[in-house]
C-alpha positions as a printed Julia matrix, in Angstrom:
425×3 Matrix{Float64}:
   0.0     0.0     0.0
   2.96    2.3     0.74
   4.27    1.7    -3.37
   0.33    2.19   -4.04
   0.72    5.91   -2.34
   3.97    6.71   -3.08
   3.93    6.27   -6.78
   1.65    9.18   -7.22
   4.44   11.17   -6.51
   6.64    9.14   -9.24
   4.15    9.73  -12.02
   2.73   12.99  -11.45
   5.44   14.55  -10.09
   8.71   13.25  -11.34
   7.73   11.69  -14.91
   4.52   13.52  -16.12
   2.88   16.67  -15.02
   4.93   18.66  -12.85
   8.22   18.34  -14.47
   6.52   18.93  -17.94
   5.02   21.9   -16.39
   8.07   23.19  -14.81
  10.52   23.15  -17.85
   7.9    24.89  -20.29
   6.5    26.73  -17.92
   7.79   27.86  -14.45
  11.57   27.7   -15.91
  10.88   28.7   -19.25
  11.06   26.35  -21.89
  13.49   26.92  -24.56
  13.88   30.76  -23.44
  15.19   29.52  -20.28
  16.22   31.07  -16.71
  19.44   32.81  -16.26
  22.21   31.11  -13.9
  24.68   32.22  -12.88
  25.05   34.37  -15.97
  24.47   31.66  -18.4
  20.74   31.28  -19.82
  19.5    27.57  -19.43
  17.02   25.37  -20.89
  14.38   24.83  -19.01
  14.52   20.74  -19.56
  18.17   21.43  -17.96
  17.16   23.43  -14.8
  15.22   20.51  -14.38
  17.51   18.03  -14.57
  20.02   20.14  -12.44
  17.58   19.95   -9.64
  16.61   16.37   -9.75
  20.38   16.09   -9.79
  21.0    18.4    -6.51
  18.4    15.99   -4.62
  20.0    12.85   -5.07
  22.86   14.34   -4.47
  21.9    14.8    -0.96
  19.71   12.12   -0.13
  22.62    9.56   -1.3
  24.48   11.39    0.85
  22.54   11.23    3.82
  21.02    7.6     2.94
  23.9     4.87    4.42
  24.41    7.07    7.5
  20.85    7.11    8.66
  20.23    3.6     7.13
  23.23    2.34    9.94
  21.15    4.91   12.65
  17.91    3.16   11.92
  19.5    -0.49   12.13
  20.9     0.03   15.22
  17.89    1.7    17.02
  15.0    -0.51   15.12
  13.65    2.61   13.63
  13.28    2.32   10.36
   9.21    3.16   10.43
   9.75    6.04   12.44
  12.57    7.35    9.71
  10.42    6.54    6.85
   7.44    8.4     8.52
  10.03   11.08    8.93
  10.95   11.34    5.05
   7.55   10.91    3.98
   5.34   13.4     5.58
   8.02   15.58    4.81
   7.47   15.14    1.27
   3.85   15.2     1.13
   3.98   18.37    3.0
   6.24   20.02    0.31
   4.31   18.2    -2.69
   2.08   20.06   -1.45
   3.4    23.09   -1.43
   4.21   22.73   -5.02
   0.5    23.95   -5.47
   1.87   27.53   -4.77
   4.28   27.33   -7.9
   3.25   29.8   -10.65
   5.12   30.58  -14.16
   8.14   31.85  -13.55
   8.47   31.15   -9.83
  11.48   28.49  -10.73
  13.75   29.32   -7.33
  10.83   28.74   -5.29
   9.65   25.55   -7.5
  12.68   24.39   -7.58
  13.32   24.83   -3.64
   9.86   23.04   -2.87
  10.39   20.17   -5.42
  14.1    19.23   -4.33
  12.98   18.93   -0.45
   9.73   16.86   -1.33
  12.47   14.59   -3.71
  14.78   13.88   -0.86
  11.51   12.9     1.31
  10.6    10.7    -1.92
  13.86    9.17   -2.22
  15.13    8.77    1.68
  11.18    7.23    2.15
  11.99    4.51    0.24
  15.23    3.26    1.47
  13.94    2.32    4.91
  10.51    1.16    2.55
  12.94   -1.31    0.92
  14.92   -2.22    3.96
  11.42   -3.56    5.04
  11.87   -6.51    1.98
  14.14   -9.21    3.61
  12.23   -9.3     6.82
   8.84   -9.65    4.66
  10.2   -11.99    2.05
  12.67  -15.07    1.89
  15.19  -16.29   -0.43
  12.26  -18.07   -2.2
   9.68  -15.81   -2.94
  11.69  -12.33   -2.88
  11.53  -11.38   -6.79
   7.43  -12.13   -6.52
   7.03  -10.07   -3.05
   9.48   -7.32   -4.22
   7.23   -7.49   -8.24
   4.11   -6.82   -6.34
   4.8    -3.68   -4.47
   6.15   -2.64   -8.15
   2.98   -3.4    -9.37
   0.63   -2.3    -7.12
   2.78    1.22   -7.13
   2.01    1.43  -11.04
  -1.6     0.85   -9.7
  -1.93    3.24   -7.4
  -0.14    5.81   -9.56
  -2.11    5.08  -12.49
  -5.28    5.3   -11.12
  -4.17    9.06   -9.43
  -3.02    9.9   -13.32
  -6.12    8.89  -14.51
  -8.17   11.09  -12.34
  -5.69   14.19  -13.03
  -6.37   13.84  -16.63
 -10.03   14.25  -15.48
  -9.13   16.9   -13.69
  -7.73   18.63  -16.25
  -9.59   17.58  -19.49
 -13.33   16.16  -18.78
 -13.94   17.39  -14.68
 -17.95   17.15  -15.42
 -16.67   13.36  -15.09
 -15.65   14.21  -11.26
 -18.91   16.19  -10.99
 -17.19   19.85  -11.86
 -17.22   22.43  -14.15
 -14.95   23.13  -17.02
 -11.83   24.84  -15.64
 -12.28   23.93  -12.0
  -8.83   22.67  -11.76
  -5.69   23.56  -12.71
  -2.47   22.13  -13.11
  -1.41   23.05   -9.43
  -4.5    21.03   -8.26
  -2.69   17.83   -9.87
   0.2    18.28   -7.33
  -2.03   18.7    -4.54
  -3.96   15.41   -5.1
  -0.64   13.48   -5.26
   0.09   15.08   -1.47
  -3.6    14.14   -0.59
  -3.1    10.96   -2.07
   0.14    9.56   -1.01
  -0.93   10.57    2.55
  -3.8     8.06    2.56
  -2.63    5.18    1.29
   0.77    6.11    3.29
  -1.6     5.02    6.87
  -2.17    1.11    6.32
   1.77    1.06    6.4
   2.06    3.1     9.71
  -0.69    1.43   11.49
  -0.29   -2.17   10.4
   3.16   -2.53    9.49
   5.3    -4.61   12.54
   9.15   -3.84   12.58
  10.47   -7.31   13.94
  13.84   -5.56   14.36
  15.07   -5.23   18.32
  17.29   -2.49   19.32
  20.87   -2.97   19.95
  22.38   -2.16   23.43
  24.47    0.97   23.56
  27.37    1.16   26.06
  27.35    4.11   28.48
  27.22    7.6    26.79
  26.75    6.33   23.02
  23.44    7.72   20.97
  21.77    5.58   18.36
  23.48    8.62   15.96
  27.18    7.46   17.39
  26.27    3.88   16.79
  25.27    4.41   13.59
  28.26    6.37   12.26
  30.75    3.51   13.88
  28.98    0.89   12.43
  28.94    2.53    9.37
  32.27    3.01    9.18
  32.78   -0.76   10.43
  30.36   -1.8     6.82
  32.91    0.35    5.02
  36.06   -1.77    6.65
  34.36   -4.84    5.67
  33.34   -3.9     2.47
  35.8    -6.6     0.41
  33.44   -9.25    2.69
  30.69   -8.57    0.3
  32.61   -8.58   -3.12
  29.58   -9.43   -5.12
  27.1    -6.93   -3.42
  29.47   -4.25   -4.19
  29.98   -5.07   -8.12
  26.46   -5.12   -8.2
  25.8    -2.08   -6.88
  28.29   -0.4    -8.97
  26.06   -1.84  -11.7
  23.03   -0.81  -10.34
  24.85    2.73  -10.66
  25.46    2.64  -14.28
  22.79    0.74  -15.66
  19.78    2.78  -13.6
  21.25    6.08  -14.73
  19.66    4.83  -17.86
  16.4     3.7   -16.38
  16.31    6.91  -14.27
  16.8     9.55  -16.71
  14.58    8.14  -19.13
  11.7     8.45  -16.69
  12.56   11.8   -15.57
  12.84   12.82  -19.29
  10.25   10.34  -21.25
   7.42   13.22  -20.69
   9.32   16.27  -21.9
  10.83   14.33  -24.77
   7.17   13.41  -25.65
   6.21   17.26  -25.56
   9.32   18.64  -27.69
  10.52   15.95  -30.48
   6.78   14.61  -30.6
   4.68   17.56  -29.66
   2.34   15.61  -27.87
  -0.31   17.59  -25.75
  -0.62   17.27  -21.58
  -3.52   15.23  -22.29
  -2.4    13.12  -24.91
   1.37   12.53  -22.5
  -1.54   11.45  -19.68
  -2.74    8.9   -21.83
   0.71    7.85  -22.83
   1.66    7.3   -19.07
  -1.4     5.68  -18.45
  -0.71    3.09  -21.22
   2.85    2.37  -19.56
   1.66    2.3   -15.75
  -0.94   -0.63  -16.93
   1.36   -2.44  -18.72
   3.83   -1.75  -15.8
   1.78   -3.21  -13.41
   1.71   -6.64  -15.74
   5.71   -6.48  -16.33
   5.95   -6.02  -13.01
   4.4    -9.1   -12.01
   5.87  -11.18  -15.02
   9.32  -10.25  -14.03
   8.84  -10.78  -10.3
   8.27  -14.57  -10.91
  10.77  -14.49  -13.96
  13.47  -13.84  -10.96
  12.18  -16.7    -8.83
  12.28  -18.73  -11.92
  15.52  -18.3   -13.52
  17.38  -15.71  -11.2
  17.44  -12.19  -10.37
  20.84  -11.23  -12.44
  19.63  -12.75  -16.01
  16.07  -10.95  -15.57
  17.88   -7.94  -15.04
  19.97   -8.5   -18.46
  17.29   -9.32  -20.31
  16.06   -6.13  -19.09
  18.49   -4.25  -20.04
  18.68   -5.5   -23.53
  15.13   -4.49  -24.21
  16.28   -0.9   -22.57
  18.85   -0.62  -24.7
  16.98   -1.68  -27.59
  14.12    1.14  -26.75
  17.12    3.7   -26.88
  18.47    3.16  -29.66
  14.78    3.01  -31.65
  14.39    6.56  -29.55
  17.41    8.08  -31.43
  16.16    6.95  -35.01
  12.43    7.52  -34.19
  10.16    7.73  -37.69
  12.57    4.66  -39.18
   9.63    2.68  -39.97
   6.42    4.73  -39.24
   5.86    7.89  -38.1
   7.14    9.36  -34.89
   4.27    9.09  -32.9
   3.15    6.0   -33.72
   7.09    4.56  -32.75
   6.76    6.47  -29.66
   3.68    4.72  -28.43
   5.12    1.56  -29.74
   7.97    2.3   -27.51
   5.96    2.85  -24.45
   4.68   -0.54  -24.66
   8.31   -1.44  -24.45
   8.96    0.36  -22.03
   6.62   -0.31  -19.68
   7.53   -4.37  -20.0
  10.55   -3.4   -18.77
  10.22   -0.61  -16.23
   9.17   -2.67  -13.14
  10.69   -5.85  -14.14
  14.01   -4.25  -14.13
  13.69   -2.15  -10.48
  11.81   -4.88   -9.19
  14.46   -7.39  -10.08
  17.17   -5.23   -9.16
  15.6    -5.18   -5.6
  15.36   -8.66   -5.18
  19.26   -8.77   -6.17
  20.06   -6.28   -3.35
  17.77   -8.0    -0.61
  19.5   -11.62   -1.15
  22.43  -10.31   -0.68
  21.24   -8.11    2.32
  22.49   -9.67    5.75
  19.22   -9.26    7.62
  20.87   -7.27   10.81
  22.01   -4.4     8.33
  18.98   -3.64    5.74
  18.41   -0.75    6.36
  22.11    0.38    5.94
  23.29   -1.72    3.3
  19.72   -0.38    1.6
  21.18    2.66    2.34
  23.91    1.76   -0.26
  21.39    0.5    -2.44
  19.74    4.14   -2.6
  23.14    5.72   -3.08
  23.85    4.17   -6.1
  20.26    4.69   -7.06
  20.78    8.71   -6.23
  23.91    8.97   -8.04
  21.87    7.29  -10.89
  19.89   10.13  -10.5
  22.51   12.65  -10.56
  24.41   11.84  -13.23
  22.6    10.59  -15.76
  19.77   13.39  -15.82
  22.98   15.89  -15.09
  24.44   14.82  -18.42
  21.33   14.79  -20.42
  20.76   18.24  -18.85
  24.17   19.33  -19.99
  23.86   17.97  -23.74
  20.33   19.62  -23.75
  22.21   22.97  -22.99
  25.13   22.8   -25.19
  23.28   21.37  -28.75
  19.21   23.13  -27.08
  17.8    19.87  -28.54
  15.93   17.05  -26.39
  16.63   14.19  -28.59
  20.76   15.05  -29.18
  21.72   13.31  -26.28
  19.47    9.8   -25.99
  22.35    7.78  -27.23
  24.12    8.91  -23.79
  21.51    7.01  -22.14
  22.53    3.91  -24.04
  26.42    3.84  -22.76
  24.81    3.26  -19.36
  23.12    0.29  -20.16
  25.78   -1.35  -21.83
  28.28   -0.43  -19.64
  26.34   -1.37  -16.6
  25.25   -4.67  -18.01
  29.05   -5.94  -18.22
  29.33   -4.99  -15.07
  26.36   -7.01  -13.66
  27.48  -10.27  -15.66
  30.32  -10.23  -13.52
  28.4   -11.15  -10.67
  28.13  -14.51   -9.09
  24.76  -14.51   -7.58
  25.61  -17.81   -5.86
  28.53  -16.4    -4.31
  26.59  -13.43   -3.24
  24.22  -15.26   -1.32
  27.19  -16.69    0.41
  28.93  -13.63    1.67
  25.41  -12.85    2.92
  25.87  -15.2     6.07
  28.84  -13.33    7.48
  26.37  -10.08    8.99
  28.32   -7.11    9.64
  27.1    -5.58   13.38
């Protein structure tokens, strides 16, 4: 139920409305915002403050990860992080045109809620799950997210484009209202989780005049000294870096790319999302048992040859039909994918994931997830503002999967699974 609130804030938010709304809008478009005395794109001030976000949540997330470990806290950290967010998604509903300092102020603290949420959400996985069922356990909340957020999408096209549907009047709503739903949303289906939602973690003794905050930081720094222990949890998560810059700054850009190179209309991008999020939810599922099947490493290459495949038909788009059409075609694609791959990638980390460290070694997990999110939208950003075209720098996105797909096939998830019975406390 928690993936079924919080994914609001991944659709609406991060991959459809608001940051469509705040490149061609708030920040400008292709006229831009000045800088630092250079004028930027729009799509780039964007990027640059996705970027700044996951900057500091990764660098926050193993340090509070090893705090919540040690003082069986990780539901009180991830109430923390998410009614912080909702509070400032929120607040997004007070972002006009041209208001991109304060947009972009609002929208970076409700990302770092967003993003530090779910690394104590995750942490949760290995004391729901086993070895045995972890892919299908760790597919569902992936597809019940693309649920939940699909079903909020759906009703902010309404909103926006047939509100005698909802009861209103033509014009009722505006754009602002969408970002205020997700807030309304997210808190909702955010309760079953708080209320019904047992953390079978205990507490670790501290000696005399150590806090939980001491604690954390020495046994972080203890996971760090230990580090060659888990040789196959940390090529993987190097590979989790490369590969989801890929996945991540495709989602972040999919939407604006749809508005620029296709010229697709906020209704018409709804409907696009809409398509992926129900296929999404099917992927998700598919993959899930895929993992349990065959393994969690050759899902996730398979995955990633389908991303790279949708990449490189994104670069050449209107080879066989038109543009559009290809572009739907790709979403299809995509949204086979898009779960499959996370949710895999999840199950990788959490049988690997000694259970006395989760939410730490999560921690890790969301750092190279962050740094996903730095980099790759940072360098799409940058090509956007040196060659002002949206489509010039796709074929970046394509290094990352290839380059983080050697990487993965270099890991022995046997071996992994091994390592896993030597806990670091």
């Amino acid at each position: 139920m928690y993936d079924f609130g919080n994914s609001a804030f991944a659709t609406t938010i991060l991959a459809v409305i608001f940051n469509h709304y705040f490149a061609t809008v708030v920040a400008g478009g292709e006229r831009g915002v000045e800088l630092f005395g250079f004028r930027l794109h729009g799509a780039s001030f964007f990027t640059f403050s996705v970027s700044l976000s996951m900057l500091i949540s990764a660098i926050l997330s193993p340090f509070l990860g090893a705090v919540a470990d040690a003082s069986a806290s990780k539901k009180r950290f991830l109430m923390a992080f998410c009614f912080t967010a909702i509070v400032f998604t929120g607040l997004l509903y007070f972002v006009q045109e041209g208001n991109y300092w304060r947009g972009a102020i609002f929208f970076i603290i409700a990302n770092i809620g967003f993003a530090g949420g779910n690394v104590y959400y995750n942490a949760f996985l290995p004391e729901i799950s086993n070895d045995q069922n972890i892919g299908r356990i760790s597919g569902l909340g992936w597809a019940l997210g693309y649920i939940g957020g699909g079903a909020l999408l759906a009703i902010n096209l309404m909103m926006l484009k047939y509100p005698g549907v909802l009861g209103f009047q033509e014009g009722s709503f505006s754009v602002q209202g969408c970002f205020l739903s997700v807030s309304l949303w997210w808190f909702v289906f955010s309760l079953p989780t708080f209320f019904l939602l047992k953390e079978r973690a205990q507490k670790i003794p501290l000696a005399p005049g150590r806090s939980y905050f001491r604690e954390g930081y020495i046994r972080l720094r203890h996971t760090l000294g230990r580090i060659k222990s888990f040789r196959e949890l940390t090529k993987f998560l190097f590979a989790y870096l490369i590969y989801n810059e890929g996945i991540e700054t495709v989602i972040v850009m999919a939407s604006i790319f749809g508005a620029q190179v296709i010229g697709m209309e906020t209704g018409e991008i709804i409907l696009f999302f809409l398509m992926v999020q129900g296929i999404a939810f099917f992927g998700s599922l598919a993959f899930g048992f895929l993992a349990d099947a065959i393994g969690n490493k050759r899902t996730v290459m398979i995955s990633l040859v389908i991303w790279s495949l949708i990449v490189v038909w994104a670069f050449r788009l209107g080879v066989i039909w038109d543009p559009k059409t290809e572009y739907w075609i790709l979403g299809v694609l995509t949204g086979i994918v898009l779960g499959g791959s996370q949710a895999a990638s999840r199950s990788l980390q959490g049988i690997f994931t000694p259970d006395a460290n989760s939410a730490e070694f999560f921690g890790f997990f969301a750092v190279s997830g962050k740094f996903a999110s730095v980099f790759g939208p940072l360098i799409y950003g940058i090509l956007i503002a040196i060659t002002g075209s949206v489509q010039s720098g796709i074929l970046s996105v394509l290094f990352f999967f290839i380059a983080g797909g050697i990487l993965l096939w270099t890991v022995d998830e046997k071996k992994g699974m091994e390592e896993k019975q030597s806990p670091v406390i």
